[in-house]
N, C-alpha and C positions, 0 to 999 in steps of 0.2 A: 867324611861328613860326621858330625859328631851325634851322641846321642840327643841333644839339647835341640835340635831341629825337629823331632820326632815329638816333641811333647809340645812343640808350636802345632804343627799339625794336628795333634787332636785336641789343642786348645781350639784353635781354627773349626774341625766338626762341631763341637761344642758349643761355638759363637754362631752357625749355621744353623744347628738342630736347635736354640733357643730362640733365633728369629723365625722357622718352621713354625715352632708354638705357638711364637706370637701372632704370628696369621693364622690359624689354626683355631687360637680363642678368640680372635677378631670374628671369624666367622660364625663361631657356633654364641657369641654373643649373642649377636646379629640376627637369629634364627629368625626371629619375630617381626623385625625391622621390616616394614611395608615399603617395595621395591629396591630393599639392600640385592648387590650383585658380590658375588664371593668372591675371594682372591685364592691364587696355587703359585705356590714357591716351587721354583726348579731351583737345582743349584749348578755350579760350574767349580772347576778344576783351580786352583789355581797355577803361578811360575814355577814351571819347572828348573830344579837345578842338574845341568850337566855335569855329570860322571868319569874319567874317562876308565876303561876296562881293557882285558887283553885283544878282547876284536872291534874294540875300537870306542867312541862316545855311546854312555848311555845319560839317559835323563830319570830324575829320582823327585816324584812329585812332592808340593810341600803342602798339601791340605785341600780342604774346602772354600767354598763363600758361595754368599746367595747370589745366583745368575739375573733374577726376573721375578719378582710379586706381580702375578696377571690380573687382568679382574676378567672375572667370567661371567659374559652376560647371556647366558643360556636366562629362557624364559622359563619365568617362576610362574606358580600356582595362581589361581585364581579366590579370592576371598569375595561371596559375595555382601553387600552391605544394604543399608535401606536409605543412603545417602543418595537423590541422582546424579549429585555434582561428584561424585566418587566415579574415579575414571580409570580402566585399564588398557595396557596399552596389548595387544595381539600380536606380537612382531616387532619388529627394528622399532626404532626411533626412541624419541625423547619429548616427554616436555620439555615448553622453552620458557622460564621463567627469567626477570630480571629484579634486581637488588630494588628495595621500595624509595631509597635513597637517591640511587645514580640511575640514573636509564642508560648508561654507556656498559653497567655490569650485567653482562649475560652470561645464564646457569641451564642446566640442564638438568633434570631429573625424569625418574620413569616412577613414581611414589606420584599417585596422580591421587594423591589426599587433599580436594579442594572446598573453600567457600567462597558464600559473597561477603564483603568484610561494610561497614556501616557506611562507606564512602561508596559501593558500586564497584568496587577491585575483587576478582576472580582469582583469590590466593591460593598460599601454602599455609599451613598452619606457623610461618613462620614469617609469613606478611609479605612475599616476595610473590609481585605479582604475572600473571598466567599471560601470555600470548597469544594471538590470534587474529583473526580479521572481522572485521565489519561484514554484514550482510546483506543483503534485500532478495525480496519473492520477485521475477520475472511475470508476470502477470499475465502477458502473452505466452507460455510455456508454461509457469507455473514452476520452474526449476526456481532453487536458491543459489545465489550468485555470490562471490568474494567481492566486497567494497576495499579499493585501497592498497595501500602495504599492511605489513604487519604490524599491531599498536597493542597495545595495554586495552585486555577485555575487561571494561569496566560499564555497567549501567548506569546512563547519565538521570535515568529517569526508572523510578519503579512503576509508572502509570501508561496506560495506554489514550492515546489520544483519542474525540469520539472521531463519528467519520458518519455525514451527513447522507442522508437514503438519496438515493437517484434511480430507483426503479423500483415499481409495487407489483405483483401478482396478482390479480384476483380472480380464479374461477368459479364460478357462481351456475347455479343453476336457476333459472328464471321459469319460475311454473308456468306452463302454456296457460291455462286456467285464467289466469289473471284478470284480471279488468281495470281499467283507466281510472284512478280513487282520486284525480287532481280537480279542481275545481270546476270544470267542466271540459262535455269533449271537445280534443283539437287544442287546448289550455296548455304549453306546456308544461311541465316540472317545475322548471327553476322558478316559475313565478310565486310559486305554495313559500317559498322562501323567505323569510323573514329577521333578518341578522338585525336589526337595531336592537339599540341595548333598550333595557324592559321589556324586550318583544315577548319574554319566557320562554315559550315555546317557537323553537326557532321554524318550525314545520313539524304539522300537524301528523298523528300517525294514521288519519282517513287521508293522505293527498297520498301516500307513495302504497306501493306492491309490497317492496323487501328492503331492507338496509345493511347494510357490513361496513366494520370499521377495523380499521387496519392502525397502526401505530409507526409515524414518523420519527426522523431524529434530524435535529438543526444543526449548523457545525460546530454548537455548543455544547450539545448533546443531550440540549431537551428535546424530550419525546415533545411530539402534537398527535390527535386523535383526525385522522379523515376518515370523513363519513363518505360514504358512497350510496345515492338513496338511487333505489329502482322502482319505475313504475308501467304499467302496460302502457304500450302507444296505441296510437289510433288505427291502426291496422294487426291485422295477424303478421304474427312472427316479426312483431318488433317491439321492444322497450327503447324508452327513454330512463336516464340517468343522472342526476348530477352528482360531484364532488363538492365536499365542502371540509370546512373546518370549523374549529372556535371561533365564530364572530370577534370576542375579547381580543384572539393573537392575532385577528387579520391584521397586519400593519404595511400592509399593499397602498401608494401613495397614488390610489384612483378615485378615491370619494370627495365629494366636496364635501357632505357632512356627515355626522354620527347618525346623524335618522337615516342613511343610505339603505335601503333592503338586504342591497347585494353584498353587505359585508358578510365577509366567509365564505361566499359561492366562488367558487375556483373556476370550474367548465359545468359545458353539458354537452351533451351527445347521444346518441343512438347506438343499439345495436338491434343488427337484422338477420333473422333465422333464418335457414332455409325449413320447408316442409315437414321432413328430417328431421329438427330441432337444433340442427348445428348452426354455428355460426360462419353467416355468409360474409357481413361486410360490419363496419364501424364509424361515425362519426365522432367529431370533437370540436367544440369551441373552447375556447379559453376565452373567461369573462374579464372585460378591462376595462367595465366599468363607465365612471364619465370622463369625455377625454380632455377636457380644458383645452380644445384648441381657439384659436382665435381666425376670426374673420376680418381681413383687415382693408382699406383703404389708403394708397397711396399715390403720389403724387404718377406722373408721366415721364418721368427722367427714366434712363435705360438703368439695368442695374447691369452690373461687371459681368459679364459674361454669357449673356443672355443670349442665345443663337437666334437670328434673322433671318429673313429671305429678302432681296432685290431680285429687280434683273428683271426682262418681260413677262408679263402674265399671260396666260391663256382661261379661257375659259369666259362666259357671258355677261358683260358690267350687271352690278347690282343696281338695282334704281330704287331707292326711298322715296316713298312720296307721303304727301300730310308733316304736319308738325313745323315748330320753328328750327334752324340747327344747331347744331351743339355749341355749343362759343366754347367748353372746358374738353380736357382729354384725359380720359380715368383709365388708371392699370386696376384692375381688380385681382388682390392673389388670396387663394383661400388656403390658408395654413391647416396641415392634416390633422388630427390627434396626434397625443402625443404619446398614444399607445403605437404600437406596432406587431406584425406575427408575417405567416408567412404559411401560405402562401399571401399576398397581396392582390387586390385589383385597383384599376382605376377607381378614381372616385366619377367619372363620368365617362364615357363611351359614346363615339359616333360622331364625335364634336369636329369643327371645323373652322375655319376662317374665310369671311368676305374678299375677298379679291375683287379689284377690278382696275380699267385703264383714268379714270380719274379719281380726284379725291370722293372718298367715302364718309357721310357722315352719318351719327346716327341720334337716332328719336331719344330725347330723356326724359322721362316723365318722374318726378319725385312722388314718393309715398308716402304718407303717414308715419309716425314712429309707429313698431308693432307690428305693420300688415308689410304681407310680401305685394315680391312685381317680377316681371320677367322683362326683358329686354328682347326682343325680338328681330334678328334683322333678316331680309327675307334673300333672297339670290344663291347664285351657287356653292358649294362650300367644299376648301380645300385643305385638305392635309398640311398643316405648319405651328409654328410657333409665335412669328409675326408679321407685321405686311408693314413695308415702305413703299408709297406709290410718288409718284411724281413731285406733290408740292410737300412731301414729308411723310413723318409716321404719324398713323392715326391712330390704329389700336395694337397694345401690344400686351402679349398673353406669357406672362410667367408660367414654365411648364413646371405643375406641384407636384408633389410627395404622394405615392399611393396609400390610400385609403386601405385600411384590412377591409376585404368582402365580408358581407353580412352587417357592418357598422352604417346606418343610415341616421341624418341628421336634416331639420329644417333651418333652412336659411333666411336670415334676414337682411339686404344689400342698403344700408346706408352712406350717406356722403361724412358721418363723421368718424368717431373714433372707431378704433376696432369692438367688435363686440364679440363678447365672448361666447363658445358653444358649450352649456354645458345641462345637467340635467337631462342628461341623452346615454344610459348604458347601454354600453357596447358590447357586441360579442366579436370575437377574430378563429376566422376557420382555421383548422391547423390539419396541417399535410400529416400523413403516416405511412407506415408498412403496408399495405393489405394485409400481404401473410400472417406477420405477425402482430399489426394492429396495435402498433406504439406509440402513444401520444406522451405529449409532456404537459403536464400539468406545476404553472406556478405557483407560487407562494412566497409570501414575504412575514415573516413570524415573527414573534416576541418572544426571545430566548430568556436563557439565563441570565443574571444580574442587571435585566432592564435594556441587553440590548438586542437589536433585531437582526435577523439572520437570513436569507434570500435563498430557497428554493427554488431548482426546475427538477420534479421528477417525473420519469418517465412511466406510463401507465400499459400495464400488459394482462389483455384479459383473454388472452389464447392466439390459437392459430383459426384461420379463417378458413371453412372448406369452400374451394372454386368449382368443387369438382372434379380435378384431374390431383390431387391430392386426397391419401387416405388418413389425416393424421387421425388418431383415440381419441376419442371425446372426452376421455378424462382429462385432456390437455389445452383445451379449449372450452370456455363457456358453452351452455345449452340455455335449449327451450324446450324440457319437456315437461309431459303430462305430472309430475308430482310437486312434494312442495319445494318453493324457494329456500337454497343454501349454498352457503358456501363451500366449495369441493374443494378448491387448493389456495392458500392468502401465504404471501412471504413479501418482504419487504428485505430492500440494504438496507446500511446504516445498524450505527450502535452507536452508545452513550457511550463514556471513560469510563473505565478500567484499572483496578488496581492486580498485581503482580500478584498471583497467588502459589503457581508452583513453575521449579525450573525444569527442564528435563535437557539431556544431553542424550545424540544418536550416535551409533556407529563411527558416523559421517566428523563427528567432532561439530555439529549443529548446534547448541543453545537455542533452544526454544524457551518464550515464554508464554504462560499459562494466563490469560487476568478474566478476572470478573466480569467483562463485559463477554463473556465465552470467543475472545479474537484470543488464537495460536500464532505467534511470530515470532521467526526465525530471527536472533538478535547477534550473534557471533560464532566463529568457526575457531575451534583450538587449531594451533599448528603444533605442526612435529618434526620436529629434524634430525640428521643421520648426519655421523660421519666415515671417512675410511676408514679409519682405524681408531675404533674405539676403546681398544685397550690404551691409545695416546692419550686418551681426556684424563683431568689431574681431577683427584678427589680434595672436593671441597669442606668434608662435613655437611649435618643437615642432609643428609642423602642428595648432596648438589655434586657435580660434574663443570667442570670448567674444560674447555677445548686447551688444546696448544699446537705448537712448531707439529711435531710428530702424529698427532688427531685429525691435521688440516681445518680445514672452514666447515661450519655448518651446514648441511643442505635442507632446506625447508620446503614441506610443500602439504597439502591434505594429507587426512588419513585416509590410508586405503591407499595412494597413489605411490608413486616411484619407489615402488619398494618399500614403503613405510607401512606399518602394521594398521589393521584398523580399531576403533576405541571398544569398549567392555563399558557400557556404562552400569551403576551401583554394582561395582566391584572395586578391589585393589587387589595390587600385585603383590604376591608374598613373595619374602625372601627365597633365595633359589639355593641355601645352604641344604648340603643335602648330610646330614646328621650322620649315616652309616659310613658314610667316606670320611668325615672329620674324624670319626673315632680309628678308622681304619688307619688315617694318617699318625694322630697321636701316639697309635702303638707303635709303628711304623717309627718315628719320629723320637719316643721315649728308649726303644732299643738301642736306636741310633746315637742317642747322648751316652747311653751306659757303655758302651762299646768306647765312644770315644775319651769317657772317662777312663774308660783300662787302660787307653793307651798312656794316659798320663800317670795313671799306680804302677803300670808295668813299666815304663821308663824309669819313675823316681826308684823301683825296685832294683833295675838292673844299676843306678845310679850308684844305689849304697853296695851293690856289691863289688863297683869299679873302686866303689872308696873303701872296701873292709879290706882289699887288697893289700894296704899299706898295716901292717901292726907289728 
């Protein structure tokens, strides 16, 4: 082997211990670089050349070369900042960023330096947008749930939508003290009421005890003001109440005209104390005004569907006597309002039908326009819907639509058109909790930009003591001995909202912050891992590209499968550790000088192979 090999070899160290540096000042560059991961050069051997000797083959190495540039992703320091979209990661993983160009180009980075860029993109400072899932709050549980796959965290909207009330609070305390201030005793409440417009004073402040008013929101997100007026009732340990609103916004389609009183009166009800002062029980109407229904007159033809009775009778013929008989045969059907609630009653009770074994007829005496009359037929009466006897049907009974209880109305029965009922406000009872004494109270408003917006909200003014319950009084309405106020008032519902600050959890959560004081939970960052992360190709940009030897990404929360969890207003500093780069450089600079001598001390023995000749 000649001398000439020996000076490749320490060319070889040489070309080694300069790519050492090179990674070396790549790192200590880098020191600053937020989530840079360092690299460590190993080297290797190279081909050896076989020898042969007296005991037999040896082998006679020919240098160096770089084996492996690693990258080392031991975790770096924590920097904290006053950004909340500054995100660090505790652990394994990555963000998942993709190219703002291609959605097919997916990067990786642990430099969790982020904003919201003018479009709603959750970037890099280099427009390459952030990963994640969609959201929503469980309502039932209250946990935050992943909407979807994974997509481009971008806000389609900076605003919060409003979200219309459906349930009020009010706990009040009602002075025992009181006394009846409505028009007179037995009078009640809702009549001091006064909504026509010019009325000025919608109700007077000698008719009511106490007032509170509470603040609505329509799905528009205008607020409305309901009043709630209280006044003693006509016995111990009970008030009456009603709900109202702005006469102007009632736009409830129950009046026949603007002079109506009851515009703005919503309900009215009761509430009853016991001894104690607690509250024992509650009522509620819902007012509905006039009902436009129609009284009508029609012919005697069957209508489709109408259920019958045939077949033998029992029970004692009727016998009419006096009058001429009827020569015509009238269906009478009285059409209900066209309000409705619930519970419902009959609009008549007890009623029955003439049965008998021959034809039946009956006495018609016509009226006046104007004046009532009753029809009378006398015999026994039985439970049905119509009668067919012998020579045909005589009378047959359309079974009508229940009446709300409490709505009563004067009837007038003419042979001509229909006539209409109206001028007649209605009240309709409405069913509740005991316990918890929840009524719904409607409403029909005049929102934003002129159009109208339809409440039911539900009305809660405590718990009810029975007696075999001890709930706090603070938690339920009273009647005692001091003055009238309000102990607890909350309402749902809030107006729109604009975005004012973001915050990011642990959890990789986006939250946003807005105006209307609503916190919602808007997207979840993902993070993902691979096997072998020294496999992923350095992109530049502090990016990470997978490959063949990295395998596939694994994605899933933070915190989960081994994936770290987030650091939010922090970054990740570089994990270059300064004492060891210099420790290498020396290391490293020795190593070049060394292998420079090998190449002076070969060229040395070189000329003295050649001074040999002179």
């Amino acid at each position: 082997m000649s001398l000439t090999s020996s000076l490749f070899s320490g060319v070889s160290g040489l070309s080694a211990m300069g790519n050492a540096m090179t990674v070396i000042g790549d790192n200590i560059a880098n020191v600053n670089t937020i989530g840079f991961k360092s690299s460590r050069v190993t080297f290797q051997d190279v081909l050896s050349q076989t020898v042969a000797t007296n005991s037999g083959s040896a082998q006679v190495g020919r240098g160096t070369s770089v084996g492996e540039i690693a990258g080392q992703f031991a975790q770096g320091s924590f920097e904290s900042t006053e950004s909340p979209t500054d995100l660090a990661i505790g652990g394994e993983g990555f963000f998942i960023v993709r190219h703002p160009k291609n959605e097919s180009e997916q990067y990786f980075t642990r430099a969790g330096e982020f904003r919201f860029d003018k479009d709603g993109n959750f970037t890099t400072p280099s427009g390459y947008i952030t990963q994640g899932w969609s959201v929503r709050r469980n309502e039932a549980t209250g946990d935050v749930e992943d909407v979807g796959s994974i997509q481009d965290i971008q806000l389609e909207s900076f605003t919060s939508p409003p979200e219309k009330t459906n349930k009020i609070s009010i706990i009040t305390n009602l002075d025992a003290r009181g006394k009846d201030n409505t028009v007179g005793p037995g009078v009640p409440l809702a009549t001091a009421w006064d909504g026509r417009p010019g009325a000025g004073i919608n109700i007077s402040d000698l008719a009511f005890e106490y007032q509170t008013t509470v603040k609505a929101f329509d799905a528009l997100g205008s607020t409305h003001d309901l009043t709630l007026y209280f006044d003693k009732g006509a016995g111990d340990g009970s008030y009456e109440y009603i709900v109202t609103c702005n006469p102007e916004e009632d736009m409830r389609d129950i009046f026949n005209s603007d002079e109506d009183r009851g515009r703005g009166l919503l309900g009215r009800g009761t509430l009853n104390f016991t001894t104690d002062g607690l509250l024992a029980s509650q009522t509620f109407e819902r007012f509905v005004g006039n009902s436009g229904g129609n009284l009508a007159v029609a012919n005697s033809s069957w209508t489709s569907g109408t259920p019958k009775v045939s077949g033998d009778w029992s029970g004692d013929p009727a016998v009419l006597a006096g009058g001429p008989p009827a020569t015509e045969t009238y269906t009478f059907t009285v059409a209900p309002p066209a309000a409705s609630a619930d519970p419902a009653a009959d609009a008549a009770a007890g009623g029955g039908i003439v049965v008998g074994t021959n034809p039946v007829v009956l006495n018609w005496t016509a009226v006046g326009s104007g004046k009532t009359g009753t029809i009378s037929v006398p015999g026994d009466f039985k439970n049905g819907n119509s009668v067919e006897g012998p020579d045909g049907i005589i009378l047959s009974l359309e079974e009508g639509t229940d009446v709300a209880s409490g709505s009563t109305f004067d009837v007038v029965i003419s042979a001509g058109d229909p006539n209409a009922l109206d001028n007649a406000d209605g009240w309709s009872d409405m069913s509740g909790d005991f316990q918890n004494q929840h009524f719904t109270v409607g409403a029909d408003f005049l929102g934003g930009s002129n159009r109208t917006t339809e409440m039911d909200i539900e009305l809660d003014m405590g718990i009810a003591y029975d007696g075999s319950n001890w709930a706090p009084a603070g938690l339920s309405s009273t009647q005692f001995a001091s003055a009238s106020t309000t102990v607890f008032q909350s309402a749902s519902g809030y107006g729109a909202g604009s975005l004012q600050n973001i915050s990011v959890d642990v959890d990789g959560i986006i939250t946003g912050q807005y105006s209307n004081g609503q916190v919602t939970p808007l997207f979840r960052v993902a993070l993902g891992k691979f096997q072998n992360v020294q496999g992923l190709f350095k992109e530049g940009g502090n990016l990470f590209s997978e490959t063949r030897l990295s395998g596939s990404v694994i994605t899933n929360r933070p915190g989960t499968n081994g994936l770290g969890s987030l650091a939010p207003n922090s970054l990740e500093q570089s994990n270059v550790d300064m004492a060891s780069e210099f420790v290498k450089m020396i290391t490293n600079q020795r190593a070049y000088q060394a292998n420079s001598k090998i190449v002076t001390t070969v060229d040395t023995m070189l000329g003295d192979t050649i001074s040999m000749k002179r």
